[in-house]
PAFISE-250645 format. One line per 8 residues: number of its first residue (from 1); their letters; for each residue x negated, y negated, z negated of C-alpha. Coordinates in nm, 4 decimals. Layout:
<torkols>
NUM> a> X/Y/Z; ...
</torkols>
This chain:
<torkols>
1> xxxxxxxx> 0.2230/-4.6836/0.0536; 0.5704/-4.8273/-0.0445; 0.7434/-4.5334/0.0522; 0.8139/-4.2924/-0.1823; 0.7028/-3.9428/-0.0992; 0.8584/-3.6474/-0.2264; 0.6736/-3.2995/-0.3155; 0.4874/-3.1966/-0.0135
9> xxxxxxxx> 0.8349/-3.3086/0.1824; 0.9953/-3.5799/0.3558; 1.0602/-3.8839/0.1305; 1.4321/-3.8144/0.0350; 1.7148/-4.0711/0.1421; 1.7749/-4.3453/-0.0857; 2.1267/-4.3614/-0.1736; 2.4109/-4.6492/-0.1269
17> xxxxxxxx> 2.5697/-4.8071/-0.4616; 2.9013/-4.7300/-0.3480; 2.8197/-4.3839/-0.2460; 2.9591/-4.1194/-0.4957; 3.1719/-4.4116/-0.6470; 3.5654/-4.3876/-0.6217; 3.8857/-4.3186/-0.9012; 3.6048/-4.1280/-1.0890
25> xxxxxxxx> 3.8314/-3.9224/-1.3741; 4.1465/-4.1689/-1.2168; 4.0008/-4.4953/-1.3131; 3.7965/-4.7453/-1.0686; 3.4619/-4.8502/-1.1364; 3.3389/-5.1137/-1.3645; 3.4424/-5.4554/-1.1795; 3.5482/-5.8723/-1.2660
33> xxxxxxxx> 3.6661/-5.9719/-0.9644; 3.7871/-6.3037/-1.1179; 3.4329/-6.3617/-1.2693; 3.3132/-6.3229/-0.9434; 3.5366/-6.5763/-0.7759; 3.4479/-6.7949/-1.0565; 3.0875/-6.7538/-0.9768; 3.1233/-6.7852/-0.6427
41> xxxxxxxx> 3.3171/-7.0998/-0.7010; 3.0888/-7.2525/-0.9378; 2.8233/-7.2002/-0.7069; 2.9845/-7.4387/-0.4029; 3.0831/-7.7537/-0.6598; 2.7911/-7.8042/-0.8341; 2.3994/-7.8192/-0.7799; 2.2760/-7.7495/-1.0978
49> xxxxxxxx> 2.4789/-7.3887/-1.1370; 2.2701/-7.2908/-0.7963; 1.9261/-7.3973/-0.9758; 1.9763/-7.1629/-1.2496; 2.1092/-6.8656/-1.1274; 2.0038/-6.7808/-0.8051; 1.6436/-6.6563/-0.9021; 1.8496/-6.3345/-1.0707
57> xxxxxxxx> 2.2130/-6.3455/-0.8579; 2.1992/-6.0569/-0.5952; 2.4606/-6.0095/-0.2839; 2.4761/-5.6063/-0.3892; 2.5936/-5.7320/-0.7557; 2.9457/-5.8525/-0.6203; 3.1916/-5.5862/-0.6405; 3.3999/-5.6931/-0.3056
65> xxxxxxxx> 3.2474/-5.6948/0.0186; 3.4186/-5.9969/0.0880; 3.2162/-6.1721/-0.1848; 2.9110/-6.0738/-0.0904; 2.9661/-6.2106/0.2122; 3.0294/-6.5283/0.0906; 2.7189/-6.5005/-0.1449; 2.5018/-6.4836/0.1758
73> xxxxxxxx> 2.6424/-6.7453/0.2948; 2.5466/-6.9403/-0.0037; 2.2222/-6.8258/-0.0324; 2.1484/-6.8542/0.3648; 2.1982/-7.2459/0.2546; 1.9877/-7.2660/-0.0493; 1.7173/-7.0984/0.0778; 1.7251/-7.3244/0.3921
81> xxxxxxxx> 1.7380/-7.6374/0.1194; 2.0705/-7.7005/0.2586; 2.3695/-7.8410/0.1585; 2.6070/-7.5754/-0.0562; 2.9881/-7.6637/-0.0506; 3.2985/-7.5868/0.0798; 3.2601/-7.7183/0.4462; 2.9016/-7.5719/0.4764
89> xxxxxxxx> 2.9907/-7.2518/0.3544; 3.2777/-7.2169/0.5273; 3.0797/-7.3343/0.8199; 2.7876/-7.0841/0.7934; 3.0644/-6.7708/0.7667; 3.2264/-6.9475/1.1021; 2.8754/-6.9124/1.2529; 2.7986/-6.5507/1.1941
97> xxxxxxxx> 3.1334/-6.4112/1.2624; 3.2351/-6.3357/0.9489; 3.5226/-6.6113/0.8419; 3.7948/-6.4466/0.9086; 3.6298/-6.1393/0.7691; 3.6427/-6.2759/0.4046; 3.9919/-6.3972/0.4464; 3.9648/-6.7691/0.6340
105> xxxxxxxx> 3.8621/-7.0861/0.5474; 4.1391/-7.0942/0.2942; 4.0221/-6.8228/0.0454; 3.6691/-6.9831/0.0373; 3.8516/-7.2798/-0.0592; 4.0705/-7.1170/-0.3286; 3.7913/-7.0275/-0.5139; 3.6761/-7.3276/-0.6208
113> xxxxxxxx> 4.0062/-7.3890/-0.7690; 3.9927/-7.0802/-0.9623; 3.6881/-7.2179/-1.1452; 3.7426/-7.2973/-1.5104; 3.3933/-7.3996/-1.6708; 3.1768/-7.3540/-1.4087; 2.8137/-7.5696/-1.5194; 2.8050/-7.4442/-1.8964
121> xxxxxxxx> 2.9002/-7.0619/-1.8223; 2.7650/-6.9729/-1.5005; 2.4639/-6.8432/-1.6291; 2.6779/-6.5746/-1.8636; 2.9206/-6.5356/-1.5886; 2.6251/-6.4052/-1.3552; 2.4765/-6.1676/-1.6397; 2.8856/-6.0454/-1.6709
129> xxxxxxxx> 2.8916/-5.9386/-1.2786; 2.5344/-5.7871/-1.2834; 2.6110/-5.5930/-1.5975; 2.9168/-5.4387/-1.3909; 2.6851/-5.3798/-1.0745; 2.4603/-5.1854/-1.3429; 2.7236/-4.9718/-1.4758; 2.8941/-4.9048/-1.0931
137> xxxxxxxx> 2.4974/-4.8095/-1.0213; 2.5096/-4.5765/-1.3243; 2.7848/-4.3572/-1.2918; 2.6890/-4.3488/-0.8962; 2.3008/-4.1696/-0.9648; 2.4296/-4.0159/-1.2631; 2.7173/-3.8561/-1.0019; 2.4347/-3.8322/-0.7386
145> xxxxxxxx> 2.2108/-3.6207/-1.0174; 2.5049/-3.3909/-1.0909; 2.5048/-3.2638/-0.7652; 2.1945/-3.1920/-0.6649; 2.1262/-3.0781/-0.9909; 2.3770/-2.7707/-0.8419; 2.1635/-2.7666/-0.5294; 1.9193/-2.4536/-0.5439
153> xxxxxxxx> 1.7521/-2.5730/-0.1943; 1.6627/-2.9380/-0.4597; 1.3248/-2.9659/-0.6413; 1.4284/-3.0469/-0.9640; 1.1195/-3.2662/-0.9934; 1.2226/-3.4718/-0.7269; 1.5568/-3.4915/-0.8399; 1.4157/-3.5916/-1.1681
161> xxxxxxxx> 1.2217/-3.8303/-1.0115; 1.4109/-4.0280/-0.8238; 1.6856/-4.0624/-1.1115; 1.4101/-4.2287/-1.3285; 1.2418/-4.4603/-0.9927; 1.6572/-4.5695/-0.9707; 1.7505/-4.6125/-1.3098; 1.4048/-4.8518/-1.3936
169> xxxxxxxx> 1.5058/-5.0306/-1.0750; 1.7803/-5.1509/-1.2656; 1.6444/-5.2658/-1.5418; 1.7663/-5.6833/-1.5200; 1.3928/-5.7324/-1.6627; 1.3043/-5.6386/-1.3276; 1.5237/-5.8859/-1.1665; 1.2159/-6.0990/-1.1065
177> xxxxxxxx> 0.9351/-5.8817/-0.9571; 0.6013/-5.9331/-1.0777; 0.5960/-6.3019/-1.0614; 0.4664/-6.4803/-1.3530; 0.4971/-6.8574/-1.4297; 0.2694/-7.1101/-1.5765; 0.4180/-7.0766/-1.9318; 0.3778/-6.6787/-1.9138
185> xxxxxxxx> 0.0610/-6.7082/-1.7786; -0.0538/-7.0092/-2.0370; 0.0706/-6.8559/-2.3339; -0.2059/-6.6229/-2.4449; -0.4429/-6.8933/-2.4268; -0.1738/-7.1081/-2.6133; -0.1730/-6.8219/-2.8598; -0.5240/-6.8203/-2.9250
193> xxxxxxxx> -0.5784/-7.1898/-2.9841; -0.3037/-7.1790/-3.2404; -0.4354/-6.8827/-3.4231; -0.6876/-6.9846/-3.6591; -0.8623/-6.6554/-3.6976; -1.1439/-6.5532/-3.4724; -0.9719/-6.3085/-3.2214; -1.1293/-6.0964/-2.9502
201> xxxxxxxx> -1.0801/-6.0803/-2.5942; -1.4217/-5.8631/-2.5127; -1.4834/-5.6063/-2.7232; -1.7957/-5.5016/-2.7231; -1.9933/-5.1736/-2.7151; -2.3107/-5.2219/-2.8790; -2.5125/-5.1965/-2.5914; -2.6521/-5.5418/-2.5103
209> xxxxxxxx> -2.7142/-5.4487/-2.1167; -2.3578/-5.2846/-2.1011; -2.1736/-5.6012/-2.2710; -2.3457/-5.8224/-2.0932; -2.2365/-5.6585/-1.7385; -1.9329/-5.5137/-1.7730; -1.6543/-5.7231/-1.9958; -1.4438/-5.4501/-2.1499
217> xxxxxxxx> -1.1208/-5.6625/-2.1942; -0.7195/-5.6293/-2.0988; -0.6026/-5.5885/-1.7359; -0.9680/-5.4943/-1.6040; -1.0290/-5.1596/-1.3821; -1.3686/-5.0152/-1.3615; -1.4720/-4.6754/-1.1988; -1.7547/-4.4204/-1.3057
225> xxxxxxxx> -1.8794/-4.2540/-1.0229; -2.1391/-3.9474/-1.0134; -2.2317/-3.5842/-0.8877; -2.0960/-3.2991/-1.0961; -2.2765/-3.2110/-1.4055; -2.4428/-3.5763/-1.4539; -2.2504/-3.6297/-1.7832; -1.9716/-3.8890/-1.6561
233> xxxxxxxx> -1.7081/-3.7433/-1.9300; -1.9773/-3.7167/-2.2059; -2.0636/-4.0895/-2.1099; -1.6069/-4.1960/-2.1296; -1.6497/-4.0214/-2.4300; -1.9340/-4.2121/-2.5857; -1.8027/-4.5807/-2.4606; -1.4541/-4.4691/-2.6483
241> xxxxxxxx> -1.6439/-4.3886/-2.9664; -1.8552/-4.6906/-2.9359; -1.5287/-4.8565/-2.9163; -1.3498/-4.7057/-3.2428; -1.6244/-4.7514/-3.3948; -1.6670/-5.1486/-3.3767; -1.3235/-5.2074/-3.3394; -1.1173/-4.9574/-3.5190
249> xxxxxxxx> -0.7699/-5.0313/-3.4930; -0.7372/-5.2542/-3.2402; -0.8271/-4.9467/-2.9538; -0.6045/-4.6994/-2.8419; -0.6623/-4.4861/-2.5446; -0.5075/-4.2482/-2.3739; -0.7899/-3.9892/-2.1981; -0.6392/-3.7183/-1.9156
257> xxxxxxxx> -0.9052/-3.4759/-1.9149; -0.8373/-3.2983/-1.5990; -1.1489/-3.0423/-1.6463; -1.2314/-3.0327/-1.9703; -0.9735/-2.9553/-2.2635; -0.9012/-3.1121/-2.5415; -1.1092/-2.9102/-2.7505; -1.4207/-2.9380/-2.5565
265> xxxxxxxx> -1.3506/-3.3208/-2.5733; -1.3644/-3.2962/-2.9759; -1.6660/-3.0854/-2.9804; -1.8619/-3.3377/-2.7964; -1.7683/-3.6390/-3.0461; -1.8950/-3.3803/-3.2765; -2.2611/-3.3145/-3.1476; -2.3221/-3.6600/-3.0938
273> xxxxxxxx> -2.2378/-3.7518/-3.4307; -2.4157/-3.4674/-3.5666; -2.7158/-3.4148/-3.3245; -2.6031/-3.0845/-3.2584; -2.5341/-2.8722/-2.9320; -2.1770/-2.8087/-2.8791; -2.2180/-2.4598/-2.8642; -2.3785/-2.3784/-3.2233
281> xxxxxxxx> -2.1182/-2.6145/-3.3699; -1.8536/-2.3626/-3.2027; -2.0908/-2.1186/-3.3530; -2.1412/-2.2314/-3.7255; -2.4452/-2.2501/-3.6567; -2.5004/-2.4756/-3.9405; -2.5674/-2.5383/-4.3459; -2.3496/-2.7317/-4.5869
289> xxxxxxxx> -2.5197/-3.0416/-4.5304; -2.4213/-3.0421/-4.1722; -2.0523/-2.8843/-4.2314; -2.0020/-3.1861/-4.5334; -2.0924/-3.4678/-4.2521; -1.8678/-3.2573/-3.9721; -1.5537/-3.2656/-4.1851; -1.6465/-3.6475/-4.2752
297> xxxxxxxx> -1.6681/-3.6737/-3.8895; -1.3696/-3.5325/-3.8232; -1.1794/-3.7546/-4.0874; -1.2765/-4.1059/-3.9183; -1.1859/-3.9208/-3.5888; -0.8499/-3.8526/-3.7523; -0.8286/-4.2277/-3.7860; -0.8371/-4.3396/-3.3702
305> xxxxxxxx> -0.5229/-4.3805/-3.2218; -0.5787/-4.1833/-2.9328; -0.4314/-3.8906/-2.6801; -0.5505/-3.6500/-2.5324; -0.3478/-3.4778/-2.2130; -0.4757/-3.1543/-2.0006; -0.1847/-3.1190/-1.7613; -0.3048/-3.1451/-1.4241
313> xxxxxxxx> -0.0890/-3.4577/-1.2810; 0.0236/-3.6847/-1.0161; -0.1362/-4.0729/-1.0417; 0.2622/-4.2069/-1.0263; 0.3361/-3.9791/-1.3446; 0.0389/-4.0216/-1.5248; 0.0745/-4.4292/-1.4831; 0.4222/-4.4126/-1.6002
321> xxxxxxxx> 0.3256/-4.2189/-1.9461; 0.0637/-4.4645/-1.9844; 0.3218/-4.7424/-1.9357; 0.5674/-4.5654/-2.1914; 0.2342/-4.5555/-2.4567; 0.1263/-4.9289/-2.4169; 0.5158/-5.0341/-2.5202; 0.4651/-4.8364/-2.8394
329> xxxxxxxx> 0.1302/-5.0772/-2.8568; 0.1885/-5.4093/-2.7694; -0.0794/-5.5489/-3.0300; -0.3369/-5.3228/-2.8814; -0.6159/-5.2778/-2.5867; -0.5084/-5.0001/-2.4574; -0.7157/-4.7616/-2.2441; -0.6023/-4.5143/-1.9093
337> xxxxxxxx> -0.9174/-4.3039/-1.8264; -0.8544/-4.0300/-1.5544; -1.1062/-3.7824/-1.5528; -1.1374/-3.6849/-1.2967; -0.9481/-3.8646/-0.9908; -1.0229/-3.6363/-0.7677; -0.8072/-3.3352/-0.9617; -0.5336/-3.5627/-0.9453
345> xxxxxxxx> -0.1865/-3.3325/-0.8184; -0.1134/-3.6111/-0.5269; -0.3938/-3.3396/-0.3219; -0.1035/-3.1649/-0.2326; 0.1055/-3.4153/-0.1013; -0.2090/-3.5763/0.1587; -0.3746/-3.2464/0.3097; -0.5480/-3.4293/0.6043
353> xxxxxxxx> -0.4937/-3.7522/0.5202; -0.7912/-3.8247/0.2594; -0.7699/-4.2074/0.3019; -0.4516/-4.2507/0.2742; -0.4422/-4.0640/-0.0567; -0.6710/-4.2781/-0.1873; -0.4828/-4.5696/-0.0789; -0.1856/-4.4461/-0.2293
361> xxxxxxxx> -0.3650/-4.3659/-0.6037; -0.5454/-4.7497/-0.5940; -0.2177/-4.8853/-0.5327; -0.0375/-4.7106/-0.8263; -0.3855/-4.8016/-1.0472; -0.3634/-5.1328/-0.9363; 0.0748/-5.1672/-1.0300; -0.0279/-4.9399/-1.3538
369> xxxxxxxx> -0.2777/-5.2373/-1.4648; -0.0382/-5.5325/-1.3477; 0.2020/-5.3888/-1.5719; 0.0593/-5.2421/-1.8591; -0.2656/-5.5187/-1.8738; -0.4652/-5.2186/-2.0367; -0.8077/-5.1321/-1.9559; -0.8575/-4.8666/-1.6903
377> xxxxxxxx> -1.1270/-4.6484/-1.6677; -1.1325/-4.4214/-1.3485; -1.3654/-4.0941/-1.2835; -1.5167/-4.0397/-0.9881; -1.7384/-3.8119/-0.7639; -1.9495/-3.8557/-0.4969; -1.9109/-3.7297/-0.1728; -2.1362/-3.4131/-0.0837
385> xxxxxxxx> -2.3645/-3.6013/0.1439; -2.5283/-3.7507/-0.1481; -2.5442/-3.5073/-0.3426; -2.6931/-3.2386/-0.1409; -2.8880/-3.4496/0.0978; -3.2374/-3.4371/0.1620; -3.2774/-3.8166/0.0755; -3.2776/-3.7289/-0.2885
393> xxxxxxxx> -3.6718/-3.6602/-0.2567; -3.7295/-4.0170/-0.1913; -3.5530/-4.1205/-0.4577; -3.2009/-4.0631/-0.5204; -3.0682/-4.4212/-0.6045; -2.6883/-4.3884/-0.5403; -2.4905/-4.6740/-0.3753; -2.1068/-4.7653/-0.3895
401> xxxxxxxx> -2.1062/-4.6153/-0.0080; -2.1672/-4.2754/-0.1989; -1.8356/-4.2798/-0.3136; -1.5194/-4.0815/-0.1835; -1.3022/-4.3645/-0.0770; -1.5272/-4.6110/-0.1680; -1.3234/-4.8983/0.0417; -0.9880/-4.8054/-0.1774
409> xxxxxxxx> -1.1647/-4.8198/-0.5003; -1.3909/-5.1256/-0.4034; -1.1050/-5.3590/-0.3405; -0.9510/-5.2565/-0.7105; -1.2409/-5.2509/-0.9330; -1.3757/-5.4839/-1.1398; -1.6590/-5.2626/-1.2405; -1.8594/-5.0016/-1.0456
417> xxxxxxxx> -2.0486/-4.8124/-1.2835; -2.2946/-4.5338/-1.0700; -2.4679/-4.2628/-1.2715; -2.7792/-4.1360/-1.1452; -2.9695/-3.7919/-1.3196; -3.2335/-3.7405/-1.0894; -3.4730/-3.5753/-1.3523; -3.2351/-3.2298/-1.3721
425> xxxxxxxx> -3.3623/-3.1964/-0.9795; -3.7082/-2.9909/-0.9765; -3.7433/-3.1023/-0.6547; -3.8171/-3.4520/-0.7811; -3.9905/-3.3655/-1.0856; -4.2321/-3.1842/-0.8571; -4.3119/-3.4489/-0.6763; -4.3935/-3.7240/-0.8730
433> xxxxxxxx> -4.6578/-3.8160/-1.1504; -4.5548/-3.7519/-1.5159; -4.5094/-4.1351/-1.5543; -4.2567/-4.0864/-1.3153; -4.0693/-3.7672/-1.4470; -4.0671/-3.9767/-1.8141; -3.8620/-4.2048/-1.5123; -3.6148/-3.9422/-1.3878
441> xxxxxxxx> -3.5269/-3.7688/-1.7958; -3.2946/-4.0971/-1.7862; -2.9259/-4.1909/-1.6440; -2.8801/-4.4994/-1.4705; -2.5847/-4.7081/-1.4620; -2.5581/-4.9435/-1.1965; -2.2727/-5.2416/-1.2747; -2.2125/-5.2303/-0.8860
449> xxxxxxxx> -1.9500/-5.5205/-0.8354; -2.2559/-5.7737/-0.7429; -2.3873/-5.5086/-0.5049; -2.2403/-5.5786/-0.2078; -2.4783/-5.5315/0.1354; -2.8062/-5.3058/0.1168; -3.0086/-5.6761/0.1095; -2.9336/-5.6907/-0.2807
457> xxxxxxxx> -3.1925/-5.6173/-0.5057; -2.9891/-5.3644/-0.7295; -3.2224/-5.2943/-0.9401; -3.1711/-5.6381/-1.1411; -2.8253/-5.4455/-1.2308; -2.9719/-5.1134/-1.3867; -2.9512/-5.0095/-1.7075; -3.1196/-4.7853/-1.7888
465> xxxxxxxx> -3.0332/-4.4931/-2.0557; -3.1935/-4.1941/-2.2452; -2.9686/-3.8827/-2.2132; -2.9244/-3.5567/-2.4124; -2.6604/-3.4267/-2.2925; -2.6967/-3.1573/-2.5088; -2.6290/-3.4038/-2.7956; -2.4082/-3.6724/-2.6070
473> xxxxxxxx> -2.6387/-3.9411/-2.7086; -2.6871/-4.1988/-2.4372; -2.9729/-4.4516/-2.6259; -3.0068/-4.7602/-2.4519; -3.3879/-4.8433/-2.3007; -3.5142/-5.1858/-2.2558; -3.8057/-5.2079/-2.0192; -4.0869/-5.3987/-2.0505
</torkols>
């Protein structure tokens, strides 16, 4: 899903640099045409300026098409682990057709005799001509935005849009992709030898079964799946607290509650703190006792760095703002839930094409975590044939395959967490012993990443909880 799609339209056209670009207010664009031949130079006498600047150097950042001509030439060679110098460059040019297109065999020449200090100031040269490429890129979107921004027939959102998708492209610190190093990579752990106190890289719940299962830690993805009314947000809700609790301010989290509001979010941290329902807190329904340990409630809430947004969203925007709100926290886990990913906007943009939308919203979860390294905690439903199937009599003990695009959501999760509230079915409860309603009153949560074929014995995964949902307390059971 690389290609960008538009609002329910084709994706739009993806501009030239040069496009827009001319004597803008009578003056040309930002250029150095003499740092470039000095580059360009530097690069054909000596080995060690190719080394260090041709991870970053890019054809598009030479002003003159004659350049970047030449720079392909160069980089034809070095990626070939070829020879670079005057002959073979002049060579390579000979052998596509272009020579006489940069100006012969003597201008490549001339500009290694235009080179002044070409090992120590290459790398500061290069940075010069990118900066100019940056600038020329600029004033061409920014151009690009004015006039659509005229354009009635233009959706201003996609206009919007694709100014920010350009303008991040050019961010240098992007230069590089994704790729990380063995000193990037190393450093944390570097970090943490050096550091003499204790620091944490699981943070725990307070659930023994839970901990032990799922590892709550940075760059980690794990998915909640569940029929509707089975108490997946109440159950977000409680792991957050559980978090903020034990670890205070080191947890932030930003929670997109796209069903319940904000409000309704609050009131359930409420009854479970309180052992009230929601509905006679709403009420006052409730002595001074109570009201003294609600406002105390409500004061440690005050204390939890965390956000709560209604606005019913695309997956691309709502990774973005969680990108912009990790910066702000570098020191920090910081937590994404989506609840629920099925309410997600990007609906409107794949009506018929179910798998590919969830193809498209893994791949932005997946780029959202590789970039951010926060914890992501995804919402999910199941599809309707588990839910209103027949098979529930027998038992009702949901699988991964239960899951709307379960193949999508397999191959980025870490964690499969798969709630189960059998004992709100009178069905069931009719036909099984009271041992076995005691059973069906509780939630399971299946960790599901070890459950791969139907040959696994899942239930060495349960865990098994007491519910009120009533209350939002989910008390942990340990059978015997």
């Amino acid at each position: 899903m690389e290609e960008k799609l538009s609002r329910g339209r084709y994706p739009k056209k993806k501009r030239s640099s040069l496009e827009g670009i001319g004597m803008e207010h009578g003056r040309l664009p930002p250029q150095c045409t003499e740092i470039e031949e000095n580059v360009l130079g530097a690069l054909m006498l000596e080995k060690n300026a190719l080394d260090e600047v041709m991870p970053i150097l890019k054809a598009v950042f030479f002003y003159k098409e004659s350049h970047q001509k030449i720079f392909k030439a160069i980089k034809s060679l070095f990626d070939a682990d070829e020879p670079v110098d005057i002959l073979t460059v002049v060579n390579k040019l000979k052998e596509s057709g272009e020579l006489e297109l940069v100006g012969g065999a003597y201008t490549v020449t001339q500009l290694t005799n235009k080179v002044t200090s070409y090992a120590a100031n290459v790398d500061y040269h290069t940075r010069i001509v990118q900066q100019k490429y940056i600038q020329r890129e600029i004033i061409s979107q920014c151009s690009n935005l004015i006039k659509d921004a005229y354009e009635d027939t233009e959706d201003v959102f996609d206009t919007l849009e694709t100014a920010i998708d350009t303008l991040e492209g050019l961010d240098p610190s992007n230069t590089a992709g994704n790729a990380l190093d063995a000193i990037t990579v190393s450093q944390d752990a570097i970090d943490m030898f050096n550091d003499n106190t204790q620091r944490e890289y699981f943070y725990k719940t307070g659930n023994k079964q839970l901990d032990a299962l799922m590892g709550i830690t940075h760059s980690k993805i794990a998915l909640l799946g569940g029929a509707n009314g089975d108490g997946k947000t109440r159950f977000t809700s409680y792991l957050l607290k559980c978090l903020f609790k034990i670890h205070g301010d080191k947890i932030a989290a930003r929670h997109h509650t796209l069903e319940d509001s904000s409000t309704e979010m609050l009131m359930n941290y409420l009854a479970s703190e309180v052992h009230m329902k929601t509905k006679d807190i709403q009420m006052k329904k409730f002595g001074p006792e109570t009201k003294n340990k609600i406002i105390k409630s409500l004061e440690e809430f005050q204390k939890y760095d965390i956000e709560y947004v209604e606005q019913w969203d695309k997956i691309k925007n709502i990774t973005k703002q969680f990108e912009y709100f990790c910066k702000k926290r570098p020191d920090k886990l910081n937590i994404l839930v989506i609840d629920n990913v099925l309410s997600l906007k990007d609906r409107e943009d794949f009506k018929g094409r179910e798998n590919s939308m969830y193809d498209f919203i893994c791949s932005e979860i997946l780029a959202c975590r590789q970039k951010t390294k926060g914890f992501i905690f995804v919402v999910h439903h199941y599809n309707d044939d588990q839910v209103h199937s027949d098979r529930i009599k027998t038992g009702y003990m949901p699988t991964e395959k239960h899951l709307k695009g379960t193949e999508a959501f397999r191959r980025i999760s870490n964690y499969i967490l798969l709630s189960n509230n059998p004992g709100r079915r009178k069905d069931l409860l009719m036909d099984y012993n009271e041992d076995m309603r005691r059973l069906l009153t509780r939630m399971f949560i299946l960790e599901g990443v070890k459950i791969r074929n139907d040959n696994t014995d899942a239930l060495k995964n349960i865990i098994h909880f007491f519910k009120t949902l009533d209350y939002n307390i989910f008390e942990e059971i340990h059978e015997s």
